[in-house]
NUPA-681352 format. One record per residue: residue in one letter; x, y, z of N, C-alpha, C in turn. Coordinates in steps of 0.05 Angstrom, whole numbers, plus 5000, padded with zeros to 4 digits. Layout:
# residues N
AXYZXYZXYZ...
***
This chain:
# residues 688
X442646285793442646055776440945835788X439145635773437845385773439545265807X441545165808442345055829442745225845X444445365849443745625868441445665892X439145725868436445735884434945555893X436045285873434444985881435744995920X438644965916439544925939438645175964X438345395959438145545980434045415987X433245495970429645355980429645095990X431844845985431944686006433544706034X434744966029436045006063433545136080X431545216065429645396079427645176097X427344966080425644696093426844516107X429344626122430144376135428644446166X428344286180427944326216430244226228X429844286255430944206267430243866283X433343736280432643416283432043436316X430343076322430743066352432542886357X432942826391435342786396434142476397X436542206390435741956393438041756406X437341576413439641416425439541216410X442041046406443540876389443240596402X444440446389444040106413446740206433X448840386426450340406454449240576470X447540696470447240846487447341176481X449041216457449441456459447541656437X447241946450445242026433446242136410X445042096387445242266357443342466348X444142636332442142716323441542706293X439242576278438442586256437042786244X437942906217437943066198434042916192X432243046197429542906182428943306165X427943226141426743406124424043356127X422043576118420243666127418543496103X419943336080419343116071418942866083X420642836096420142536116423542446108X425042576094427542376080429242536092X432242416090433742456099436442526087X438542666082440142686071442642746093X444242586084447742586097449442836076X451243026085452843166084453843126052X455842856042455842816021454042826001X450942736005449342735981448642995978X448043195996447943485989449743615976X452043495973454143565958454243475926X452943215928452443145903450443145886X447743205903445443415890446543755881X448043775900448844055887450544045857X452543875854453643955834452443755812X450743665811448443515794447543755791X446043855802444044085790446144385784X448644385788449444565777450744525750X451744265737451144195709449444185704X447544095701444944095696444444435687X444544625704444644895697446144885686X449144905677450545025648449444905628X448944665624446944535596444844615590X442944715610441844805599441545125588X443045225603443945525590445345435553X445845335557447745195528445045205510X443445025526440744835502438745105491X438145335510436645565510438445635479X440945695471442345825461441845595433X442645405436443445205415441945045409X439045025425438144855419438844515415X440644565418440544225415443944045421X444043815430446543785445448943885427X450343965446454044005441455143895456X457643895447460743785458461244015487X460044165507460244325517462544225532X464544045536466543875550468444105544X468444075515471444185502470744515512X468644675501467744935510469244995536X467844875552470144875586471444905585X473044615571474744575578478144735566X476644925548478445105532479245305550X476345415561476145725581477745705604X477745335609478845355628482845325633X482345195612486445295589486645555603X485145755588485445945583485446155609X484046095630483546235653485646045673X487245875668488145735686487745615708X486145575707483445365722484445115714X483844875739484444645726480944525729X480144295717477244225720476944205740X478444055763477844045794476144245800X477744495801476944745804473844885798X473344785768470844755764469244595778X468844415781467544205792466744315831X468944505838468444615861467844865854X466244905830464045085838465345395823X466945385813468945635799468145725778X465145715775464245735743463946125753X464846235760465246505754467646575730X469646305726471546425712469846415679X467446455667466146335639464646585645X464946745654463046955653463747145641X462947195608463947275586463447515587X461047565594460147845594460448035623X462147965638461748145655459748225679X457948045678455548025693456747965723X458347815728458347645758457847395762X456047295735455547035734455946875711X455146595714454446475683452246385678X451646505654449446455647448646415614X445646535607445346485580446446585554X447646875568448447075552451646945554X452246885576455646825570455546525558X453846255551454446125528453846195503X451946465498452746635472455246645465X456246835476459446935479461146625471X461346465486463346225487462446095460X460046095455458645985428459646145394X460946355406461946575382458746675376X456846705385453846735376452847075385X455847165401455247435403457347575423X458347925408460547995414461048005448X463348065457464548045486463248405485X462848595509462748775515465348935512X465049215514467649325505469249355524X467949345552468249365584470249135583X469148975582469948685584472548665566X472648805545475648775521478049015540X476649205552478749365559479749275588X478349135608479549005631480748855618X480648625599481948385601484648495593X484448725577487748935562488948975587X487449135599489449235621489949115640X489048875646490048685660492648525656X491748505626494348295613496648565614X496648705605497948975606500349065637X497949055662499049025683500748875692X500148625686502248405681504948315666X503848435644506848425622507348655619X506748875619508149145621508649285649X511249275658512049515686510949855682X509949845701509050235694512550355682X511350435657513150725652513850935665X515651035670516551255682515651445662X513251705676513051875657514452075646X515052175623517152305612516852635625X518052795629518053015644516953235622X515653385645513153575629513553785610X514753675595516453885585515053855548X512853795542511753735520509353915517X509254205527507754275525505754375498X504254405493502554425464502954675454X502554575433502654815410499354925403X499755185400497155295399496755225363X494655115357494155005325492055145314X492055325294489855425288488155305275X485555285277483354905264483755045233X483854765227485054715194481054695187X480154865173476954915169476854825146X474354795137473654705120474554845086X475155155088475855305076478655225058X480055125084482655075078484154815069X481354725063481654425056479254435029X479654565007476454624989475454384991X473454324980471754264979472354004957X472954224931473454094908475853994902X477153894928479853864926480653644922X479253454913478853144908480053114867X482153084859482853124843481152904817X481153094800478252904779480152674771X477952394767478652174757480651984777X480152074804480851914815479451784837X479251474844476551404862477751204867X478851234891480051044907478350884929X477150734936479550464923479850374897X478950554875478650474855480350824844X482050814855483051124846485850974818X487251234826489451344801491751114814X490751044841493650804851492850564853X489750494844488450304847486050214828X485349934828482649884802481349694813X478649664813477449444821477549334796X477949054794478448884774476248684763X475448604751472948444737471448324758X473048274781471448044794470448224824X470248554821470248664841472548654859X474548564853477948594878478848714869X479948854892481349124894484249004890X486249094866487449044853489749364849X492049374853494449574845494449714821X493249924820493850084797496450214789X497750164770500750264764500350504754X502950724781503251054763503551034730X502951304722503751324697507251284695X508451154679510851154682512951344679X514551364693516251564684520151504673X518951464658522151304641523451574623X525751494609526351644591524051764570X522351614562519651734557518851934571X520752254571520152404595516652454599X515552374617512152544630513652794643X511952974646512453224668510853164687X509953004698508452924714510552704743X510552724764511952624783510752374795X510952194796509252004820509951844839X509551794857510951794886510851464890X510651254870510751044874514050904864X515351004885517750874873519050624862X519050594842519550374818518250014842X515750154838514649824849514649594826X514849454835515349194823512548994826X510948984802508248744806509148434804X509148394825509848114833508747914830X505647964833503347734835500947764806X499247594800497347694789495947924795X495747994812494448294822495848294852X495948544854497848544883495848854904X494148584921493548794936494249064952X492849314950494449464966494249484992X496849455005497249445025498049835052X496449865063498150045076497450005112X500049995123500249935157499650155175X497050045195496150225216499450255224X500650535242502550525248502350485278X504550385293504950375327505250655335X503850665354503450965374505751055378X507850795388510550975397512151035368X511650975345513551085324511151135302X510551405301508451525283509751415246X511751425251513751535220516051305223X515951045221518050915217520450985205X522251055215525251095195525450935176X526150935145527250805129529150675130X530450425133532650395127534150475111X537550505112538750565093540850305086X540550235058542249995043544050055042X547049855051549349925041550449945013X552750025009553150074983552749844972X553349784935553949454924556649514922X557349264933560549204933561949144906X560349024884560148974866561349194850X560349474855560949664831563249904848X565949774860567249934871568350194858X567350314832568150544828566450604844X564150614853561850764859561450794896X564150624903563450494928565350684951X564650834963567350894989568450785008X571450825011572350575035571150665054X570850525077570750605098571550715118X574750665104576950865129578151085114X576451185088576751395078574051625083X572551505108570551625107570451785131X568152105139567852115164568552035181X569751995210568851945229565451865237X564352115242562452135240559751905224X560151905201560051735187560151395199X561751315205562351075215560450985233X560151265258559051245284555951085282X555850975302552550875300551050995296X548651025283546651155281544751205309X544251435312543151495337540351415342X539051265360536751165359533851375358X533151355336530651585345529451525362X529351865367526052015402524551825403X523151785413521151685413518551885420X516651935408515452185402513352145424X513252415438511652445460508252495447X506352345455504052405446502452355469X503252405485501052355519501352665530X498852815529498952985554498853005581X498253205598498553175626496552975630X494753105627492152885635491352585617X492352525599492552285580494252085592X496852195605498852025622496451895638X494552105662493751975696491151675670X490451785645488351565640490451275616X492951325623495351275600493550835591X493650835624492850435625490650505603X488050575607486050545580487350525560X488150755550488950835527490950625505X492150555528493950235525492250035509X490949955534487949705527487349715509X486449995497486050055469487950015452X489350115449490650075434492349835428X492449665445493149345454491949205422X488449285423487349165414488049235378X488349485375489549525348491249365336X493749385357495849265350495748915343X493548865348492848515358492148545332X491048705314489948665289486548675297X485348615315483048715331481449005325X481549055291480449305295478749475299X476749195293473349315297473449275337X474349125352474249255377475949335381X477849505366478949725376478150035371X476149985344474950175341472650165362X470449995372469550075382470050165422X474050035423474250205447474850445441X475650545432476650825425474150975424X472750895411470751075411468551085447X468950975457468250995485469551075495X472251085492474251245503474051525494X473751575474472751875460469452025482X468151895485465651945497466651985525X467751825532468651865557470652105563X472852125550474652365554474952565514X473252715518472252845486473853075486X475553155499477553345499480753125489X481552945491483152775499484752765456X486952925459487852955433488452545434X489652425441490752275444488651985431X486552035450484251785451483351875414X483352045412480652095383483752095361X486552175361489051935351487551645347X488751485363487851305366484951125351X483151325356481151195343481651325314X482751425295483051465271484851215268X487551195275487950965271487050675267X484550695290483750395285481250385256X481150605257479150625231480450635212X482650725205484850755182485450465183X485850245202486150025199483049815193X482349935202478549855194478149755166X479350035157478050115129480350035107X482449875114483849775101483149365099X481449395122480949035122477449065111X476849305114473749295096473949385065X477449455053477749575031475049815025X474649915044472650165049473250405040X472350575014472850905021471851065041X469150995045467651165068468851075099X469750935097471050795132474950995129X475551045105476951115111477551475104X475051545091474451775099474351915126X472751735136471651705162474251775180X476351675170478851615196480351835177X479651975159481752295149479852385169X477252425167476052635189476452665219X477852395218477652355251481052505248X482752455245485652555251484152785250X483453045227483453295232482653385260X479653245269479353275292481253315322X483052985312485753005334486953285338X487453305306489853515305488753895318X486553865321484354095325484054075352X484553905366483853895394486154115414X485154195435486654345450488754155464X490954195474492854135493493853885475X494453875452495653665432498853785436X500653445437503553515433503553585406X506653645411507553755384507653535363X509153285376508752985362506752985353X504252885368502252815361500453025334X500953245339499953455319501753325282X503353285291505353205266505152955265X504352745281503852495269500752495255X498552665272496452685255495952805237X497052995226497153025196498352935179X501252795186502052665168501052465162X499252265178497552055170494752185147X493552435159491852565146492152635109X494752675114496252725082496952465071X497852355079498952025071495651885063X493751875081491651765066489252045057X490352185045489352395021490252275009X493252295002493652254980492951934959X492951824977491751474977489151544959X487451684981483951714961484451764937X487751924931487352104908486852484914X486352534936485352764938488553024948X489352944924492353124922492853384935X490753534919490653824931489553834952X488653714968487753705002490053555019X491453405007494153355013496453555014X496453705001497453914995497354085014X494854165014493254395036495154295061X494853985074495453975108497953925097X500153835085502853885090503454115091X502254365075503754675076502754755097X500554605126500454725144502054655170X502954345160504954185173507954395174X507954545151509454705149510254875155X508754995161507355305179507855255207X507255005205507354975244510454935249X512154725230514354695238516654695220X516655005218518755085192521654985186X522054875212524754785208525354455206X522954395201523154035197523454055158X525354015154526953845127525153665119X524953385129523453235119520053305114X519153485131515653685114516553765092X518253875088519554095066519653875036X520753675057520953435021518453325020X517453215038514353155030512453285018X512653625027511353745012512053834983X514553814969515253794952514253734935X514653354944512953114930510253114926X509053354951505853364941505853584915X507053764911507553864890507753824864X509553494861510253434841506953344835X506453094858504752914855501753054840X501753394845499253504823500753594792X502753584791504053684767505353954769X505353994792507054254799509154214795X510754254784514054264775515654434791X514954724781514354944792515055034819X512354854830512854964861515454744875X515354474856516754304880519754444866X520154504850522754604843523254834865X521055024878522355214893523055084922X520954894925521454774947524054724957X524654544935526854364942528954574938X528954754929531455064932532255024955X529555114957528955274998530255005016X530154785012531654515023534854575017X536054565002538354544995539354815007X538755085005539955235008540355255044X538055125062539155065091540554795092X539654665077540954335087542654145059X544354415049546254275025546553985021X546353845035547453585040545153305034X542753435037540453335037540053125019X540652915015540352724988537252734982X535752694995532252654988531352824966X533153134978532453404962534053424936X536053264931536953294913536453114889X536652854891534852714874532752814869X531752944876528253074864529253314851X530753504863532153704851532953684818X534653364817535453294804533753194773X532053054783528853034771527853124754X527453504771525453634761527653734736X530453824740532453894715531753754700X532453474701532053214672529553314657X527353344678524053334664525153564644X526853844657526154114636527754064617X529453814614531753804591533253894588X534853984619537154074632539353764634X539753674631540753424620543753474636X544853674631548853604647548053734675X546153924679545554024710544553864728X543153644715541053484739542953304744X545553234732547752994737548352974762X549253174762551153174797549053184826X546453314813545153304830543652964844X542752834806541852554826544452364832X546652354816548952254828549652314856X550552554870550352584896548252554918X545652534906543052454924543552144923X544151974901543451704904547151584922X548951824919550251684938550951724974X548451824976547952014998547151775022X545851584998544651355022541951465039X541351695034539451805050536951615049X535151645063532951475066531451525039X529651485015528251595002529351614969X532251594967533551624947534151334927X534951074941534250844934531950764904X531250944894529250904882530350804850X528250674834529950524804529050814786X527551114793527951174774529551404778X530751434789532951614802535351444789X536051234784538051054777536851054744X534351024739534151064712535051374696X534451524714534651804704537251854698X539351874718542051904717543951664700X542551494695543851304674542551384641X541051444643539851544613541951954610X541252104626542452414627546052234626X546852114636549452054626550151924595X547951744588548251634560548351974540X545952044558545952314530548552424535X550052514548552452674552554252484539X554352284530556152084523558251974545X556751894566559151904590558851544593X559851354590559751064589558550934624X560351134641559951034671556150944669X554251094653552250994651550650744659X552450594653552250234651552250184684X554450304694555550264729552850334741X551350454737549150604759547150424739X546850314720544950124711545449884718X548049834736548549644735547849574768X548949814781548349864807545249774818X544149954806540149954802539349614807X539949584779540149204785540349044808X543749154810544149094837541849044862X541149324862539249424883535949264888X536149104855532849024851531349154833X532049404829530449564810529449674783X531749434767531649264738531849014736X531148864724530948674714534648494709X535648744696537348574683539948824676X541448944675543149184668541049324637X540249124617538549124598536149164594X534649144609531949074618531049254635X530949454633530749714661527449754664X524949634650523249724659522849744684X520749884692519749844718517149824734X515449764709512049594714513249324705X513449124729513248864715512648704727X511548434712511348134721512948004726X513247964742515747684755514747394743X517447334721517047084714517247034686X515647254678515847234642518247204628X517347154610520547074586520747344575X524447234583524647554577527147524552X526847594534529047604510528747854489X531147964480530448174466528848184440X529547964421528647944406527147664397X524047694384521647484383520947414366X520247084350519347004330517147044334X514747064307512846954307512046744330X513146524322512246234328512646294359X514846414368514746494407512346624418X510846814396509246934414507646784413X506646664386504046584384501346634380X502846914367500147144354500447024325X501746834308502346754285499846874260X496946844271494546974254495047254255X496347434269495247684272498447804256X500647734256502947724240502347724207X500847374206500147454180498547654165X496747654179494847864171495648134163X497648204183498448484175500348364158X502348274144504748184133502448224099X500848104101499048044076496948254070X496248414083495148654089497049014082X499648954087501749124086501449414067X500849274039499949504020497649704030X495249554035493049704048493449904071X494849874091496049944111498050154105X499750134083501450324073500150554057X498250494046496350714030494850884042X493550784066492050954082493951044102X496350954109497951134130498551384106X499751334085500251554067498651744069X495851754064494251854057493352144080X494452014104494552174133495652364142X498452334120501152484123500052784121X502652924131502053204115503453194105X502353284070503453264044506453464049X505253644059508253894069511353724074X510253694099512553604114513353334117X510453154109511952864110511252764138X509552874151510352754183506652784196X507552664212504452624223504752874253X503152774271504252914298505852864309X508253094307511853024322510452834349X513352754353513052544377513952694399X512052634420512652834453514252734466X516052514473517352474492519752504491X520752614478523852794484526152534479X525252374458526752134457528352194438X529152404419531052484393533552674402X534952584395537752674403537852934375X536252954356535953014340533952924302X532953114292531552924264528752984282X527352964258523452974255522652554258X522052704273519852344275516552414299X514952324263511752374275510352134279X508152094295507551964299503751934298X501751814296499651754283497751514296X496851564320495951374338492751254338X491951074335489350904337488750734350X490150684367489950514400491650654416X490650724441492250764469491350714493X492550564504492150424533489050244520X488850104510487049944505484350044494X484450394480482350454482483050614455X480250524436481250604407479850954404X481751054382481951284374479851364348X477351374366475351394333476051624320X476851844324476752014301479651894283X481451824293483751734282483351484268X481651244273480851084260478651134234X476551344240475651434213477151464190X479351584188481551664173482851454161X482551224170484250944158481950704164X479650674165477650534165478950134160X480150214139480249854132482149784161X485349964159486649904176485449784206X484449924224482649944237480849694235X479549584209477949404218479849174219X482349154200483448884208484448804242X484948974258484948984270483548904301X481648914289478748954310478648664320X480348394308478848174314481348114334X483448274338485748134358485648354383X485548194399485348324427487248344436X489248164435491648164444493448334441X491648544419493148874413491549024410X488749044403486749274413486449304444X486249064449485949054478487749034499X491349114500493449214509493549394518X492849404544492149714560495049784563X497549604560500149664567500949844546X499849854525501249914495499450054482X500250124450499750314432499550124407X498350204386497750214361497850494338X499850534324500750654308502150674286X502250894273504250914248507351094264X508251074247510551244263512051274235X513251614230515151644212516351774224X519151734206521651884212523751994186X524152164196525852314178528852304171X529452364149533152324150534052494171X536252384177537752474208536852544223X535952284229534652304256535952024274X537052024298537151914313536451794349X534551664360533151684372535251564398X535351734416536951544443536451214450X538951194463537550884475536250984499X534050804500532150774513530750454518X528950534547527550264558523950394556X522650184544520250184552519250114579X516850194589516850274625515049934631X514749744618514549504617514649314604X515449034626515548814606513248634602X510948754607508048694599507848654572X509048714555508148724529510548754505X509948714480511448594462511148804437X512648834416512049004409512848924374X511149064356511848894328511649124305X514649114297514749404273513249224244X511949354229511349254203512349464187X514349354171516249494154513249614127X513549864117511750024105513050064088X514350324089516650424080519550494085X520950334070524450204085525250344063X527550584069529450534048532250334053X533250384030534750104016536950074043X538550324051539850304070539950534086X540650554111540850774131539750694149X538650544157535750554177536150324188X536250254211536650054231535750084260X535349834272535149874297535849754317X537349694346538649544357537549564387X537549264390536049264414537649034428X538249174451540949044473543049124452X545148864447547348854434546848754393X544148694386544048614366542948824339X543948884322542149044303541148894287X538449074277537048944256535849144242X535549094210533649224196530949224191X529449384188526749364175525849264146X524449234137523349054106521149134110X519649214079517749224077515449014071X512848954088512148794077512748554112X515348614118514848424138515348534164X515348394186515048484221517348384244X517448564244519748534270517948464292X519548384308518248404343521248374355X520648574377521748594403521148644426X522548634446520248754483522449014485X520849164478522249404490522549494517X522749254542523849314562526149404560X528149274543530549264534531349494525X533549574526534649824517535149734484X533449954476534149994440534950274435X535250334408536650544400535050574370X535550734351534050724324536450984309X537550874282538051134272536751104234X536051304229535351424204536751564191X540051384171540751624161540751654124X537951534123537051504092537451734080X536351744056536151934048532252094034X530551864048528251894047526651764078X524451864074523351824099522851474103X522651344121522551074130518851114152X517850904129514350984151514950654160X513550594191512650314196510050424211X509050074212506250104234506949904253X507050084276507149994309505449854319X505049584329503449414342503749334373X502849454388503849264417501549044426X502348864432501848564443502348544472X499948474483500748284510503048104504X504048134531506247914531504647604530X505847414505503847224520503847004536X505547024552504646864574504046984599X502247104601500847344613497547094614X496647174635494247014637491947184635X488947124617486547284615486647424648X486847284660486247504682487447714691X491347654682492547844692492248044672X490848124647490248244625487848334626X486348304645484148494655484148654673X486348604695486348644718489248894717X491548794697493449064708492349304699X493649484703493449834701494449784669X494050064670493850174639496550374646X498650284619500450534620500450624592
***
């Protein structure tokens, strides 16, 4: 540095003084420079540290060009390094040396300037330093983790085309980029009494916000698989509740703390401090330099199952703060790698696929999800919880089928299994096994098991009990509630907005669609002639209705909007209808909802039932009413139909419908945004 060398080239020009005598007599000797001048001990001291400010400013000015507060700069590093200024001032400017060099200089007021990154050298000493300090060496766990031989999961075994169509995450089947380019929560298809055969693994989430980012957590090294909690019972619904001193022993006992899963080999332990450092930095939320220690750490030890872990993680966390597909592609490819490496624990082999499958299935890419849980499987036949996961990857393609054998193969070693049985339970309801699936999700949801908690497991077994005519129905709707997972004992959807008005039944003047009411109200005839016209003359009915909602009786149905997207060949067929239509968005453009005719036949009675949100509103236009039979009740109130005019209700609410005319009853179905729903949140939710 500037002072440094100023001072050593003036030690080079000093001579030696001669000797002189004083007025007492005695001799001195004077300091003369080869200048003619003279300097005393102190001013060399104070030319020095003159010219060694002088050098840090101008290392600053090179960088910045032009003055700063460089006081505070110091005087931070030096907080931070525990240095007091004294300290500085005698010369301690080694503690600002950002980069690792030995000195300070131009490149370390970069660094201090935020004008350019720290070295990765430099991020992993300062880890393992701080590390050394606040962490005591671990006692290493005894060698008894030896590896499992893994046969590489190839490209074969993972096709190719295993990326399931129509899904493009972050813009996939769980997710939508929304008008403004933000990555925004896509809602499963629902699965309500409206039976789908289709499974989806988002258990009754609740949309809370205008759009609710998705969230998923890098996990900590030492717990790959967080345990679920398990909720106590509600005290509230003591039929449902067991004492305590009628219970197990066992039962009572504390829960035993889980392993903590060995993922260090022999040789990963002697390099364990790195690996730390690194991972230090993950945990700090630090992920772009934790990605790029890991990956030095990879270069450095490329055999090391543990290090190339690690760096999938920090990329899996990467690619969740860059809302990235390719970054988090990037970190599925990196786990397989982990899991392919030689001398991998058994842990670690099973924490990296299960991360590998957990974000498949995220992309959307089901059947490659699929693929590494049935190998997860293979490796460790006797883990229960693979067995239910892979289940769920089953359902999650529409396999019924397979997760139905699955979950056999569960129950018949581990009877007791609640996880397996609610799903067990499930797949019965979906086949319209209705008194078989009872006992099964009743005993899974009182199992407490981790995974069972869910609102449609509480929906299912409260609806399969209504059909059996069994009343306790209400108790486990009531329970659910309890739990968070409806709204209201009434109100059981389970796509919703927090906040909306929620009432069963709606005027005109509440919603405030008042133009689009009248229109159809004054329109009615037109609307009634061309639904006619659609029918089959035979039978009276349009296309039966698919969701298994009739306890009995013909009821067809005749659709020209769904999920916000119109039905041209079905609108050809009724042209005027259709165009009145076209000018309200607030029901063409209801991605929550439908637009339809709907008939029904004498004796016909339709279950109570909940629509799967309270997004939206819904408005019968009476067509064809006969005089009496035909009603409909929603919560505790009934009401009839009229022709000519419009009901509205939110069919969050549990309704019911019976037809016991003696001619057919036609209306036309309208669904409406809810409206106090904001343009944005009406561009932005999912489509059910």
């Amino acid at each position: 540095m500037a002072p440094r060398k100023n001072f050593r080239n003036q030690a080079k020009k000093e001579v030696k003084p001669a000797a002189v005598v004083n007025k007492n007599g005695v001799k001195a000797e004077a300091t003369v420079a080869a200048s003619g001048g003279g300097f005393s001990g102190t001013k060399i001291f104070t030319w020095f540290m003159v010219l060694a400010l002088l050098g840090v400013w101008s290392s600053v000015a090179v960088v910045w060009f032009d003055l700063v507060d460089y006081d505070n700069v110091i005087a931070e590093r030096a907080k931070e390094f525990r240095f007091n200024f004294s300290e500085v001032l005698q010369g301690k400017l080694s503690a600002y040396d950002a980069d690792g060099d030995g000195d300070f200089d131009v490149e370390d007021a970069k660094v201090l300037l935020g004008l350019k990154e720290r070295p990765v050298s430099v991020l992993l000493r300062e880890a393992k330093e701080e590390s050394a300090v606040k962490e005591p060496d671990a006692v290493p766990p005894p060698d008894d983790d030896a590896a499992v031989p893994l046969p590489p999961i190839s490209d074969d075994f993972i096709p190719d085309d295993s990326r399931d169509e129509a899904t493009h995450p972050y813009e996939d089947e769980n997710n939508a980029i929304d008008t403004k380019g933000e990555l925004v929560e896509k809602a499963q298809p629902q699965q309500t009494v409206e039976e789908s055969k289709q499974y989806n693994d988002q258990p009754g989430s609740l949309e809370t916000k205008e759009t609710v980012q998705l969230r998923y957590n890098a996990e900590a090294e030492s717990v790959p698989e967080p345990e679920a909690d398990v909720e106590p019972e509600v005290e509230s619904v003591p039929e449902l509740k067991e004492n305590a001193e009628d219970q197990p022993k066992d039962k009572l006992q504390e829960k035993p703390k889980k392993k903590k899963p060995k993922l260090l080999n022999k040789f990963e332990k002697t390099i364990k401090m790195e690996i730390d450092a690194a991972e230090k930095l993950r945990k700090k939320g630090k992920v772009e330099e934790a990605v790029r220690a890991f990956e030095t750490l990879v270069l450095q030890y490329p055999q090391s199952p543990r290090c190339r872990y690690g760096k999938a993680l920090a990329e899996d966390g990467l690619a969740e703060k860059m809302l990235s597909n390719d970054m988090l592609q990037k970190a599925i490819g990196t786990y397989k790698e982990a899991s392919e490496l030689p001398n991998a624990t058994p842990d670690l082999i099973k924490a990296t696929l299960k991360k590998r499958a957990e974000r498949q299935q995220f992309l959307g890419r089901m059947r490659g999800a699929l693929a590494t849980l049935e190998k997860l499987v293979q490796i460790f036949p006797e883990d229960v919880a693979l067995k239910n996961d892979l289940g769920v990857a089953h359902l999650l393609i529409g396999d019924n089928k397979g997760a139905k054998r699955i979950y056999e193969e569960v129950l018949a070693t581990a009877p007791s299994d609640g996880f397996a049985k609610v799903h067990y339970g499930f797949i019965l309801k979906s086949e319209n096994k209705i008194a078989e699936s009872i006992p099964f999700l009743r005993d899974g949801l009182e199992s407490g098991h981790p995974g069972t908690d869910d609102g449609r497991f509480y929906f299912h077994l409260g609806d399969a009990l209504q059909r059996m005519g069994d009343d306790s129905a209400y108790k486990w709707y009531e329970r659910g509630h309890l739990r968070g997972h409806f709204a209201s004992v009434w109100q059981r959807s389970l796509y919703n907005v927090d906040g909306l008005k929620a009432q069963p039944w709606w005027t005109p003047k509440d919603t405030g669609y008042m133009d689009l009411v009248k229109t159809l109200e004054r329109n009615w005839r037109i609307i009634r002639d061309e639904a006619q016209s659609v029918m089959d003359k035979t039978t009276g009915l349009f296309v039966p209705e698919e969701e298994n909602l009739r306890e009995k009786g013909e009821w067809g149905q005749f659709t020209l909007w769904q999920q916000g997207k119109k039905a041209g060949e079905a609108c050809r067929s009724v042209p005027k209808t259709c165009g009145l239509l076209e000018r309200y968005p607030e029901a063409t453009g209801c991605k929550r909802g439908q637009i339809k005719f709907s008939v029904m036949q004498p004796g016909t009675h339709v279950w109570p039932h909940t629509g799967p949100t309270n997004c939206r509103l819904r408005m019968h236009l009476g067509l064809v009413i006969p005089k009496t039979g035909c009603k409909i009740r929603c919560t505790n109130d009934t009401r009839a139909w009229e022709e000519g005019k419009v009901l509205i209700f939110d069919d969050s609410f549990e309704h019911e419908v019976w037809q016991d005319a003696d001619s057919y009853r036609l209306i036309f179905i309208v669904d409406v945004w809810h409206p106090e729903l904001t343009q944005y949140q009406r561009q932005t939710l999912s489509s059910i």
